[in-house]
mmCIF file as gemmi writes it, N, C-alpha and C atoms, coordinates in Angstrom:
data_model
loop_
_atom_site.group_PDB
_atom_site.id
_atom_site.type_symbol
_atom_site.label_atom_id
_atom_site.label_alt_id
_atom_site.label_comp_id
_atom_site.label_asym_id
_atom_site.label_entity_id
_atom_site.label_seq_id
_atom_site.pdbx_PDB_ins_code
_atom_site.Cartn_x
_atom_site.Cartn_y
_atom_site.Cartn_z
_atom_site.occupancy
_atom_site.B_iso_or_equiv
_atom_site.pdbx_formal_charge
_atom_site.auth_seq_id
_atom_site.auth_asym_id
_atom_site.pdbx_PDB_model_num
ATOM 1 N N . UNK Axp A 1 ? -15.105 -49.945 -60.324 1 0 ? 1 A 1
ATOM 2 C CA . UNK Axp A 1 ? -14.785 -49.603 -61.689 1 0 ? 1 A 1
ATOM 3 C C . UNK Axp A 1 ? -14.572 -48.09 -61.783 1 0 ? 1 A 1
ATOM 4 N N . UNK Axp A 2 ? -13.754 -47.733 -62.84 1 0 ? 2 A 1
ATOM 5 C CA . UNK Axp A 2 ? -13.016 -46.296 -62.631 1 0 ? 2 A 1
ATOM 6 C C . UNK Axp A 2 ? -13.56 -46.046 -64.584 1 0 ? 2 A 1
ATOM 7 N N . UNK Axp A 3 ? -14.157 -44.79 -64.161 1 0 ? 3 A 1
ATOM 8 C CA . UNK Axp A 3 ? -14.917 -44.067 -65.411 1 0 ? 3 A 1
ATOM 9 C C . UNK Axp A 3 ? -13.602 -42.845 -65.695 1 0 ? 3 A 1
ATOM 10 N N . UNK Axp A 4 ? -12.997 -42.712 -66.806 1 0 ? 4 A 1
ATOM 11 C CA . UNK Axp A 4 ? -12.208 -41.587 -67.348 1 0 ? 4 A 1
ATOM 12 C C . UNK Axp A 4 ? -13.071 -40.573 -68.243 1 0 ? 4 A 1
ATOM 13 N N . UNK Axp A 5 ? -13.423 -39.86 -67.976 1 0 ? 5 A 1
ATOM 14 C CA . UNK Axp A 5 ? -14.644 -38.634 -69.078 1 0 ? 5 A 1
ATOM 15 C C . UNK Axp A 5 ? -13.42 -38.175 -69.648 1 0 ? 5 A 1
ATOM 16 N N . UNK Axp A 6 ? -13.159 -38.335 -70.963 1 0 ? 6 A 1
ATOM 17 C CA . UNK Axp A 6 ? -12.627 -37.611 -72.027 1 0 ? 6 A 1
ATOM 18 C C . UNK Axp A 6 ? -13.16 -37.461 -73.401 1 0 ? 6 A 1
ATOM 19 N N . UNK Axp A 7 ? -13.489 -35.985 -73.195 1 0 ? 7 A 1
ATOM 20 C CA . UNK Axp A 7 ? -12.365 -34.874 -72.556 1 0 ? 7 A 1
ATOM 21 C C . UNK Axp A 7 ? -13.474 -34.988 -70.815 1 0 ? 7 A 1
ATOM 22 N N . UNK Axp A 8 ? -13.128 -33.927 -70.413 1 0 ? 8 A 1
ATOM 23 C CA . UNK Axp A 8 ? -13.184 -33.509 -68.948 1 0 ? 8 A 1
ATOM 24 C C . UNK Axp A 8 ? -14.707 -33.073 -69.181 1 0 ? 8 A 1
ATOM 25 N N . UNK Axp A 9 ? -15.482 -33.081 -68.032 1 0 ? 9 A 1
ATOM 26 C CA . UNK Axp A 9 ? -16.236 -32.307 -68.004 1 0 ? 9 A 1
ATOM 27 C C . UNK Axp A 9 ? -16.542 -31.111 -67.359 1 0 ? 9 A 1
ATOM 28 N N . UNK Axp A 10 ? -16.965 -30.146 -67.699 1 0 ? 10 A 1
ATOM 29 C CA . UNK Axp A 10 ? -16.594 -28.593 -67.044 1 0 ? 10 A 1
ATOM 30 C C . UNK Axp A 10 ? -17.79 -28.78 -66.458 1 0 ? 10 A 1
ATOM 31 N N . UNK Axp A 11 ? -17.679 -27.673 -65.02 1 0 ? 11 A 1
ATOM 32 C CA . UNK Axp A 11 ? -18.413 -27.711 -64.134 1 0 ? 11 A 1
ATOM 33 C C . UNK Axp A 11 ? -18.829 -26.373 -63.378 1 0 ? 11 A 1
ATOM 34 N N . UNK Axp A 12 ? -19.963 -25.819 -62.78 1 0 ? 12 A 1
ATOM 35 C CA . UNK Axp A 12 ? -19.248 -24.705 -61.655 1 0 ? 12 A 1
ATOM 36 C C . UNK Axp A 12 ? -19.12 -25.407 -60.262 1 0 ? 12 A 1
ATOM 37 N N . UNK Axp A 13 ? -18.122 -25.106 -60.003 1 0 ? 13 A 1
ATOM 38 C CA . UNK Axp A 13 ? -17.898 -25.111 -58.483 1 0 ? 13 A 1
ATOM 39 C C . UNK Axp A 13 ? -18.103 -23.66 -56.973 1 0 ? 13 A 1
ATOM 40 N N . UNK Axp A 14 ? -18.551 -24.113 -55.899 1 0 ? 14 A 1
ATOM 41 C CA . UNK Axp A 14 ? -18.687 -23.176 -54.721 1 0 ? 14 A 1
ATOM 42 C C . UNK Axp A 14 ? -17.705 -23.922 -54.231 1 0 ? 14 A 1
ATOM 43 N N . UNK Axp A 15 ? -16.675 -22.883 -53.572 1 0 ? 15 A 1
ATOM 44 C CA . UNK Axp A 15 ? -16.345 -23.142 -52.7 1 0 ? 15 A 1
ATOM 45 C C . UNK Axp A 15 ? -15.942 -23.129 -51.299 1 0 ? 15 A 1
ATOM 46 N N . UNK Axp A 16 ? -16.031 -23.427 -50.054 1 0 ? 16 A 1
ATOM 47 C CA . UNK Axp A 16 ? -15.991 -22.756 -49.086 1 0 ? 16 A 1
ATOM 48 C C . UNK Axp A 16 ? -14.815 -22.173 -48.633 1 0 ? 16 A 1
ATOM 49 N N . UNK Axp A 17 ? -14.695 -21.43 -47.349 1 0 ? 17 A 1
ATOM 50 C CA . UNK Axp A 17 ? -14.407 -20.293 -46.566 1 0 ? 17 A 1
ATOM 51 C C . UNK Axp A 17 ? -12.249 -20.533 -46.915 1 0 ? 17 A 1
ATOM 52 N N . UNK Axp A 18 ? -12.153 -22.355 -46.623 1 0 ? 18 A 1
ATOM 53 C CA . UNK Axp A 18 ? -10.756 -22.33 -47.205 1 0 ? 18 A 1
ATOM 54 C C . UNK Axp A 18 ? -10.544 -22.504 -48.684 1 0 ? 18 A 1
ATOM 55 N N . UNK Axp A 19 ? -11.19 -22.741 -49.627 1 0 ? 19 A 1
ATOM 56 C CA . UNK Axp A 19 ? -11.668 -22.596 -51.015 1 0 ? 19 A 1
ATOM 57 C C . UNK Axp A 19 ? -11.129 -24.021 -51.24 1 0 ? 19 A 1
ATOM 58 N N . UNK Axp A 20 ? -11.593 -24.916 -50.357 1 0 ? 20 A 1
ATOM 59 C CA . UNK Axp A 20 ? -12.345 -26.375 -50.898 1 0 ? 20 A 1
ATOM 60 C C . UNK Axp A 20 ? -13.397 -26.634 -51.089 1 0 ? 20 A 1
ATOM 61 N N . UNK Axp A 21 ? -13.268 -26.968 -52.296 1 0 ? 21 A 1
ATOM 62 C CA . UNK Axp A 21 ? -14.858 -27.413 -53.583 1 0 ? 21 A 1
ATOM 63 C C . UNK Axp A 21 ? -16.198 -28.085 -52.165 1 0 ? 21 A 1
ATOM 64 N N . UNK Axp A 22 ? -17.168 -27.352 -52.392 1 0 ? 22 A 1
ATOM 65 C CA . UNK Axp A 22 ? -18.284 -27.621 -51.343 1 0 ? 22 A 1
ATOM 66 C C . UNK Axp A 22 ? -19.504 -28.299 -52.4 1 0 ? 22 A 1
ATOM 67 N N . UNK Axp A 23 ? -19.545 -28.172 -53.746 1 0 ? 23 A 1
ATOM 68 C CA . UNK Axp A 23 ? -20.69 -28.251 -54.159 1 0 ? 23 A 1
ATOM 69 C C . UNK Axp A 23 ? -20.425 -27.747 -55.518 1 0 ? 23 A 1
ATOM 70 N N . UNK Axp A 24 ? -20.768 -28.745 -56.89 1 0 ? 24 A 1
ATOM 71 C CA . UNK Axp A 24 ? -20.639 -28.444 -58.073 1 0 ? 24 A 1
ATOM 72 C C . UNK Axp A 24 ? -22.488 -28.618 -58.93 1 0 ? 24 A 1
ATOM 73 N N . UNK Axp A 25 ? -22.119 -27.945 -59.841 1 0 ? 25 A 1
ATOM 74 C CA . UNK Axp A 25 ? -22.876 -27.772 -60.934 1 0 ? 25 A 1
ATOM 75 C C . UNK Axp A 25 ? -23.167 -27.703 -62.324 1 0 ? 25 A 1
ATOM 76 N N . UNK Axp A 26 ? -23.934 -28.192 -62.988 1 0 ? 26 A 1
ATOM 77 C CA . UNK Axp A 26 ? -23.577 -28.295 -64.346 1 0 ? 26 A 1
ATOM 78 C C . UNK Axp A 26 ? -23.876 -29.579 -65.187 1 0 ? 26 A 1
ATOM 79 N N . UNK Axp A 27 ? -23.046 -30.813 -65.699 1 0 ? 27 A 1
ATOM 80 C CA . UNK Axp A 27 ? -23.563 -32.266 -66.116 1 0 ? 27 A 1
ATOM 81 C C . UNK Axp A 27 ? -23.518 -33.341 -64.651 1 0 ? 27 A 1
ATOM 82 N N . UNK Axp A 28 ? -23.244 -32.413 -63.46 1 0 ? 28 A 1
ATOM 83 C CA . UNK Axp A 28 ? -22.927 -33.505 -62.359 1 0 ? 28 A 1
ATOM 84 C C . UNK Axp A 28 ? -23.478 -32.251 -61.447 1 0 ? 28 A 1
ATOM 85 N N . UNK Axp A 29 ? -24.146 -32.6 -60.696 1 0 ? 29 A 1
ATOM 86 C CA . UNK Axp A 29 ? -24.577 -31.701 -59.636 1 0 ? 29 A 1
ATOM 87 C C . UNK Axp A 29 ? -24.918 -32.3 -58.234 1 0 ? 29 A 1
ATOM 88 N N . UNK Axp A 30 ? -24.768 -31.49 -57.466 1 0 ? 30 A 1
ATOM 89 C CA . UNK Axp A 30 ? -24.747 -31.401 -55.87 1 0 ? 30 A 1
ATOM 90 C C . UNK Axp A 30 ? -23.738 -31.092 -55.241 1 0 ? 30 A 1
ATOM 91 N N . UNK Axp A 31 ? -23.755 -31.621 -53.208 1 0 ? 31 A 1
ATOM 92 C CA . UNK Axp A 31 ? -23.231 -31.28 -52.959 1 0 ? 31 A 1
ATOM 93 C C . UNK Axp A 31 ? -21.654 -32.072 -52.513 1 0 ? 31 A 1
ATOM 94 N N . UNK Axp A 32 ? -20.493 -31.679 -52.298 1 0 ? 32 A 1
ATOM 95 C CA . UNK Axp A 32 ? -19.244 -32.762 -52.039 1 0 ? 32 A 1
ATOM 96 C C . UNK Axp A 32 ? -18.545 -32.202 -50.944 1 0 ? 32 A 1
ATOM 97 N N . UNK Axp A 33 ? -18.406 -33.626 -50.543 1 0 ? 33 A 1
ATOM 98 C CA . UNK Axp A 33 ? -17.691 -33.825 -49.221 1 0 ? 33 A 1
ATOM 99 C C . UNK Axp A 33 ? -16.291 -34.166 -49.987 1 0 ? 33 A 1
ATOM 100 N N . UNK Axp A 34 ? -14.891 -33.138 -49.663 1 0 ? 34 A 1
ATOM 101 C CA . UNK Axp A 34 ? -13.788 -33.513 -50.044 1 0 ? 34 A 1
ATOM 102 C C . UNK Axp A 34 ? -12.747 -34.398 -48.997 1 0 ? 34 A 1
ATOM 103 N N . UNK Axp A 35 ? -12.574 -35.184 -50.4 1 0 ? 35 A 1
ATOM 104 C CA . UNK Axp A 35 ? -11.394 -36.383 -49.064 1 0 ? 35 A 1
ATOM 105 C C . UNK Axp A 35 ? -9.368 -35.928 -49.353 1 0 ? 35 A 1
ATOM 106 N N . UNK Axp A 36 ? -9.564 -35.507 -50.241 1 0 ? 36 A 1
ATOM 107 C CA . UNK Axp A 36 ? -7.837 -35.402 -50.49 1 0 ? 36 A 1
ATOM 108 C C . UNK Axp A 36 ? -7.566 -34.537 -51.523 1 0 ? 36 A 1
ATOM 109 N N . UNK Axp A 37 ? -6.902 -33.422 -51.303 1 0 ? 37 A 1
ATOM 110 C CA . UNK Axp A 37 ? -6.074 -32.135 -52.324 1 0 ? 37 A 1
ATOM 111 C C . UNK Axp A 37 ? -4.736 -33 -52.93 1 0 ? 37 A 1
ATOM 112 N N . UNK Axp A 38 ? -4.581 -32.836 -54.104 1 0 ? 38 A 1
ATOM 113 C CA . UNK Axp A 38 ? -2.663 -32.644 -54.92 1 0 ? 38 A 1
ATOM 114 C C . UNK Axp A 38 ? -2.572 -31.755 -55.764 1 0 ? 38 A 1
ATOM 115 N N . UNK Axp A 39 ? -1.598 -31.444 -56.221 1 0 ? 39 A 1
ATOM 116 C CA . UNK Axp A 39 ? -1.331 -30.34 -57.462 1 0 ? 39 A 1
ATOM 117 C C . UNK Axp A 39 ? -0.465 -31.379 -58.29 1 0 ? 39 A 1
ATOM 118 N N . UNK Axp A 40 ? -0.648 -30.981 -59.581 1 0 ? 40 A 1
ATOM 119 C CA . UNK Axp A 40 ? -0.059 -31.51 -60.727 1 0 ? 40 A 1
ATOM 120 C C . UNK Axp A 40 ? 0.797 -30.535 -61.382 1 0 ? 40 A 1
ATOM 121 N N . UNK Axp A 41 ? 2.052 -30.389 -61.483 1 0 ? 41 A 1
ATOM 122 C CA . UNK Axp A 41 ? 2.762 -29.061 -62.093 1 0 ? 41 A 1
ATOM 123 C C . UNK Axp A 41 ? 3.571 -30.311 -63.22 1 0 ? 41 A 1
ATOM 124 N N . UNK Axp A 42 ? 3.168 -29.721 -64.439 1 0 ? 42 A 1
ATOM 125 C CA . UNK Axp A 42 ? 3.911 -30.322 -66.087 1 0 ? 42 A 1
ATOM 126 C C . UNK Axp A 42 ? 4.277 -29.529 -66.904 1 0 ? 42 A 1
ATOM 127 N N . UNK Axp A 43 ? 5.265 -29.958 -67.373 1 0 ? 43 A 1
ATOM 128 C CA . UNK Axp A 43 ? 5.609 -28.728 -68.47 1 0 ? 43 A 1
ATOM 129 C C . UNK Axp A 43 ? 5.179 -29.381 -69.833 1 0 ? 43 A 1
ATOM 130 N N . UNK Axp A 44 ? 4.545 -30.033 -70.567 1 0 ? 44 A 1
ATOM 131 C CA . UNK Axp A 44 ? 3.77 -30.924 -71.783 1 0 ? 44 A 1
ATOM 132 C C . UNK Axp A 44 ? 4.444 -29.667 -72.782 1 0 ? 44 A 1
ATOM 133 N N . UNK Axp A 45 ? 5.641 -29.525 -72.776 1 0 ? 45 A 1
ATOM 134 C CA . UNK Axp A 45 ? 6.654 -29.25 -73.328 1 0 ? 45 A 1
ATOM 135 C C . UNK Axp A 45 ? 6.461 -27.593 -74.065 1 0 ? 45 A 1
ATOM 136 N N . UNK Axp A 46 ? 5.781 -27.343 -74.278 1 0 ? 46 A 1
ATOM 137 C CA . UNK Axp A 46 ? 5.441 -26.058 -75.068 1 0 ? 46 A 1
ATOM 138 C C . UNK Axp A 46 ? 4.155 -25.474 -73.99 1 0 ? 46 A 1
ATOM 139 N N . UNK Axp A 47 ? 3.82 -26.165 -73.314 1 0 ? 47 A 1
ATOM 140 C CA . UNK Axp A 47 ? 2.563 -25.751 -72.79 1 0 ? 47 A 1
ATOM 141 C C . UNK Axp A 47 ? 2.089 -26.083 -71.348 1 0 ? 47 A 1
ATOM 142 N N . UNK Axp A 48 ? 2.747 -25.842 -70.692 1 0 ? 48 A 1
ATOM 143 C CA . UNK Axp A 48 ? 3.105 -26.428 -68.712 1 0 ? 48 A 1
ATOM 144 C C . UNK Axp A 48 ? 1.691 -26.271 -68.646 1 0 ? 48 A 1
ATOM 145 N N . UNK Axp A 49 ? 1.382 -27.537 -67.682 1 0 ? 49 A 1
ATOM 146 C CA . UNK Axp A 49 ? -0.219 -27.475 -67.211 1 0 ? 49 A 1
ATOM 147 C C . UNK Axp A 49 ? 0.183 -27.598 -65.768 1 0 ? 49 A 1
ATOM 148 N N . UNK Axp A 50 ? -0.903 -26.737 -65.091 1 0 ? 50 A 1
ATOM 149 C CA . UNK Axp A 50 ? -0.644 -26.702 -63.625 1 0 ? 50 A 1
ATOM 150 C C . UNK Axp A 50 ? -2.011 -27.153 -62.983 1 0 ? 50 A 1
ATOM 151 N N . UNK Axp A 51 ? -2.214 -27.914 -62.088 1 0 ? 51 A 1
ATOM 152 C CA . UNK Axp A 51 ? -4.006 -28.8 -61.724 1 0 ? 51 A 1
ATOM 153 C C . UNK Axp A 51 ? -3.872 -28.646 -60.373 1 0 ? 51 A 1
ATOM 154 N N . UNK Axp A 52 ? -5.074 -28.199 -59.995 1 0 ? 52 A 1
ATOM 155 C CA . UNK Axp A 52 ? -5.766 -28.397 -58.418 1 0 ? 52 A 1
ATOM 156 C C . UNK Axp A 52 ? -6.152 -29.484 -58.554 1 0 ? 52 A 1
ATOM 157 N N . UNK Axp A 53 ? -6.339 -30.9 -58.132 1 0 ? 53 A 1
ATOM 158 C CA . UNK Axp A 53 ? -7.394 -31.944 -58.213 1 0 ? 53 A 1
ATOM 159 C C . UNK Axp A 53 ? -7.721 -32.243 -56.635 1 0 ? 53 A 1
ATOM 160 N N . UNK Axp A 54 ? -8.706 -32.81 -56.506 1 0 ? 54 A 1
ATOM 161 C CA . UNK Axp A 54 ? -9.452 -32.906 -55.771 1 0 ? 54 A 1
ATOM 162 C C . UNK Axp A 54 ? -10.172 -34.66 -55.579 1 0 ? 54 A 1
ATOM 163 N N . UNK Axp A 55 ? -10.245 -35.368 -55.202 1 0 ? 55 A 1
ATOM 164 C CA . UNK Axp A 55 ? -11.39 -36.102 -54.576 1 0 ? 55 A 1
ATOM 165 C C . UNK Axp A 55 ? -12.238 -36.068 -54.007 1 0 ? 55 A 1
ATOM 166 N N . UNK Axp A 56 ? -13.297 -36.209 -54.149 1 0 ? 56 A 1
ATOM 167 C CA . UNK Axp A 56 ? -14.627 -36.216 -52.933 1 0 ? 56 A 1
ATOM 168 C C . UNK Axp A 56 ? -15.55 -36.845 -53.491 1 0 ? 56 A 1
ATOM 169 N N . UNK Axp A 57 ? -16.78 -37.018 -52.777 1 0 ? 57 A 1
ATOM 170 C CA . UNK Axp A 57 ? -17.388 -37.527 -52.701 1 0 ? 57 A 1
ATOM 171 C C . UNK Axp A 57 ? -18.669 -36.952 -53.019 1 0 ? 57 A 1
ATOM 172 N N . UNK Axp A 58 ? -19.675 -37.006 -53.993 1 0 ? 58 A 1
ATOM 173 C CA . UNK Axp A 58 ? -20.544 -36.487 -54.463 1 0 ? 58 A 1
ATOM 174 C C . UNK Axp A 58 ? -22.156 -36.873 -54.212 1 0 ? 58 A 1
ATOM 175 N N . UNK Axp A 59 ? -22.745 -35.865 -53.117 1 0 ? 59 A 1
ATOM 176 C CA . UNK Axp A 59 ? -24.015 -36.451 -52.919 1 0 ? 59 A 1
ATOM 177 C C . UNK Axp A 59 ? -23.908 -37.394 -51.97 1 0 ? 59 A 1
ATOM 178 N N . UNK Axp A 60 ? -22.93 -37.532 -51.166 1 0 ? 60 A 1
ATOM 179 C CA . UNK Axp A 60 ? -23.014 -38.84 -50.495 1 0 ? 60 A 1
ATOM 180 C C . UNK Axp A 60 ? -22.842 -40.48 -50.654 1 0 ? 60 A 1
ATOM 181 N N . UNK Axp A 61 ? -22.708 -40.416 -52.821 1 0 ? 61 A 1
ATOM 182 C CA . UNK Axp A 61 ? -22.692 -41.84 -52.538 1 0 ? 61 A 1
ATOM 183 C C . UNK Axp A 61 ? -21.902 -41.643 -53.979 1 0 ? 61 A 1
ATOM 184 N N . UNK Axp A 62 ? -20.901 -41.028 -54.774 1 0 ? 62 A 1
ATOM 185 C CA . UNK Axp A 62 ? -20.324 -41.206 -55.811 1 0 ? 62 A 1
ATOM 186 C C . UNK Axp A 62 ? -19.09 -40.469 -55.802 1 0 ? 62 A 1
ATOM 187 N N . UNK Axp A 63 ? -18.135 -41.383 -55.505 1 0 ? 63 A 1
ATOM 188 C CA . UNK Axp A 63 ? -16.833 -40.787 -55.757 1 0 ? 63 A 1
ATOM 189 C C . UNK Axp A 63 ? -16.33 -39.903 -56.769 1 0 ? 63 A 1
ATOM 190 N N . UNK Axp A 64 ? -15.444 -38.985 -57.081 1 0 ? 64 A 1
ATOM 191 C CA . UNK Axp A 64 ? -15.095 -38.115 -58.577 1 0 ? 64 A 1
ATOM 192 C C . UNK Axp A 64 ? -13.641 -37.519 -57.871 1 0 ? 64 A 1
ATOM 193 N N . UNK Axp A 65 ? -13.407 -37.374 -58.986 1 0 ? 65 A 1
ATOM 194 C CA . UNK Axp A 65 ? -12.116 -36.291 -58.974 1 0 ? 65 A 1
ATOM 195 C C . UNK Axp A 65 ? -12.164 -35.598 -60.353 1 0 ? 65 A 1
ATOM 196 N N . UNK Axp A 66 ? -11.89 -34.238 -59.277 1 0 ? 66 A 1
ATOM 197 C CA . UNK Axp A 66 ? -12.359 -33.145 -60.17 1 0 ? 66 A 1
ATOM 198 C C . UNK Axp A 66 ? -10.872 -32.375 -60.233 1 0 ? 66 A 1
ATOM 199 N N . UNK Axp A 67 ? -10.907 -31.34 -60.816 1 0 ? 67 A 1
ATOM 200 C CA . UNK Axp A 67 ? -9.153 -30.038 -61.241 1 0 ? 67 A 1
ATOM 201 C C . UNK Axp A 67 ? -9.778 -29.182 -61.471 1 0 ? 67 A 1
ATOM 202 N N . UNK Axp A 68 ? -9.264 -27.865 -60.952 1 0 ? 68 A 1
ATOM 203 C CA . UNK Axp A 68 ? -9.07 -26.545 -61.595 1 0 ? 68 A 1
ATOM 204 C C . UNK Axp A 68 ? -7.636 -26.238 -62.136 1 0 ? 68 A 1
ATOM 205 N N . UNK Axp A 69 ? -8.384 -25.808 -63.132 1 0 ? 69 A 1
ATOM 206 C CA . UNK Axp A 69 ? -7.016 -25.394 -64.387 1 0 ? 69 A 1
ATOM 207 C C . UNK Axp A 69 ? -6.108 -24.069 -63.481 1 0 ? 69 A 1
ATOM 208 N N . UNK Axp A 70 ? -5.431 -24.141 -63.139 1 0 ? 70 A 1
ATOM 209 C CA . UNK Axp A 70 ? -4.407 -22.706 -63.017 1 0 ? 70 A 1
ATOM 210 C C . UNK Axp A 70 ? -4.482 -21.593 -63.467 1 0 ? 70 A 1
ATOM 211 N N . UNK Axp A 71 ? -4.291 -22.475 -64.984 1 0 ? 71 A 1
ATOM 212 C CA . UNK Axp A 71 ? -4.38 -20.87 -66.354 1 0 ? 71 A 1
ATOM 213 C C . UNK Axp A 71 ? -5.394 -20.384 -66.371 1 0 ? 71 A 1
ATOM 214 N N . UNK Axp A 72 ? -6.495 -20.774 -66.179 1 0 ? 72 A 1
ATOM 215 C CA . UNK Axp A 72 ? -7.781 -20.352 -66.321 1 0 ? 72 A 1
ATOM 216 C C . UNK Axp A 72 ? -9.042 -20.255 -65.503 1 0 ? 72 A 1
ATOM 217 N N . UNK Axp A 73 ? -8.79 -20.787 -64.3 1 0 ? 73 A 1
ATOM 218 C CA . UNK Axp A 73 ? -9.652 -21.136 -63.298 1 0 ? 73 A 1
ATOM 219 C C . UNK Axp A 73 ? -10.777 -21.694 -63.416 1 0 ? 73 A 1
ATOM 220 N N . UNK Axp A 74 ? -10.736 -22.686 -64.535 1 0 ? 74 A 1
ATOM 221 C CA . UNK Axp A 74 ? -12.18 -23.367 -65.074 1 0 ? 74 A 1
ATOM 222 C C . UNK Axp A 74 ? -11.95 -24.308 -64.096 1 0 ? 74 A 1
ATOM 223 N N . UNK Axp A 75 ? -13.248 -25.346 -63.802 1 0 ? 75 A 1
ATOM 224 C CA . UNK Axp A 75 ? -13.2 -26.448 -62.78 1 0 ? 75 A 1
ATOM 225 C C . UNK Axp A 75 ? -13.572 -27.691 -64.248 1 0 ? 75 A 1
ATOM 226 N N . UNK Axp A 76 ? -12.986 -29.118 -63.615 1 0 ? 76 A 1
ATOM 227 C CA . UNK Axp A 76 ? -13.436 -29.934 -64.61 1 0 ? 76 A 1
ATOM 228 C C . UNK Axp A 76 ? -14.041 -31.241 -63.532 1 0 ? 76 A 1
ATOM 229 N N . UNK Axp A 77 ? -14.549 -31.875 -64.316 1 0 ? 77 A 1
ATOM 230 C CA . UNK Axp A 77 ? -14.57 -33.535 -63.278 1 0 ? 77 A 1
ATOM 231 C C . UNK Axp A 77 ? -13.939 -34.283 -64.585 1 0 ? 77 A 1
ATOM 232 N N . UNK Axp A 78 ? -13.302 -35.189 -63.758 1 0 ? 78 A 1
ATOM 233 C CA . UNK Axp A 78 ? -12.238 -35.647 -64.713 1 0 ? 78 A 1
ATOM 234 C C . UNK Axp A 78 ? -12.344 -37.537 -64.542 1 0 ? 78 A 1
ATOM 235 N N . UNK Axp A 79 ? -13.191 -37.866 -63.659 1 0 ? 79 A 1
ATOM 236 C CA . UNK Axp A 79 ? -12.839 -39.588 -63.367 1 0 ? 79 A 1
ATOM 237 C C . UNK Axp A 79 ? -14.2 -39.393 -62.025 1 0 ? 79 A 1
ATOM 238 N N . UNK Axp A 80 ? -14.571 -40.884 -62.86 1 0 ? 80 A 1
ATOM 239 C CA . UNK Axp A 80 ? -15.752 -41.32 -61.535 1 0 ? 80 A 1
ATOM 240 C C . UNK Axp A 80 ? -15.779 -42.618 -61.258 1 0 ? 80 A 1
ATOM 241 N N . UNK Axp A 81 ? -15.794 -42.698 -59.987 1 0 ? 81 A 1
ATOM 242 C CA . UNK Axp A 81 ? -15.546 -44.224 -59.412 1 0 ? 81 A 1
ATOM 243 C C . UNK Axp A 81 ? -16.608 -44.612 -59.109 1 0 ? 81 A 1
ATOM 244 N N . UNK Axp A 82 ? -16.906 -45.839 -59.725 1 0 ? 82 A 1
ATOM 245 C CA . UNK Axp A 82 ? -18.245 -46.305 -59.571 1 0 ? 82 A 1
ATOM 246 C C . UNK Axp A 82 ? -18.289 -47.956 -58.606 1 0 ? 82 A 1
């Protein structure tokens, strides 16, 4: 089953040495093992959104996918697979 958090939930993220997400903090915490990078480039017509997202694996036993905003470099978790 696939959880959508809306809105997003903001997070901090570490990340390591190639600046893939190692470990978040905040309403979801620990550490993540990442399985797969994409970028999202939109133009939502007046207002282009550009996304890092991410998959991994949280703690060892909870899937998520998380984004950093472009414009702003906030991190979010955005979907949890349960």
């Amino acid at each position: 089953m696939t959880r959508l958090l809306s809105p997003p939930t903001a997070v901090d993220v570490t990340l390591d040495h190639g600046r893939a997400p190692i470990a978040i903090a905040g309403a979801y915490n620990g550490s993540l093992e990442p399985i797969v990078r994409w970028k999202v480039e939109a133009s939502w017509w007046d207002r282009p959104v550009v996304r890092e997202y991410w998959k991994a694996v949280l703690n060892n036993n909870l899937l998520c996918e998380l984004f950093r905003d472009a414009s702003t470099g906030e991190w979010f978790v955005e979907r949890i697979y349960d």
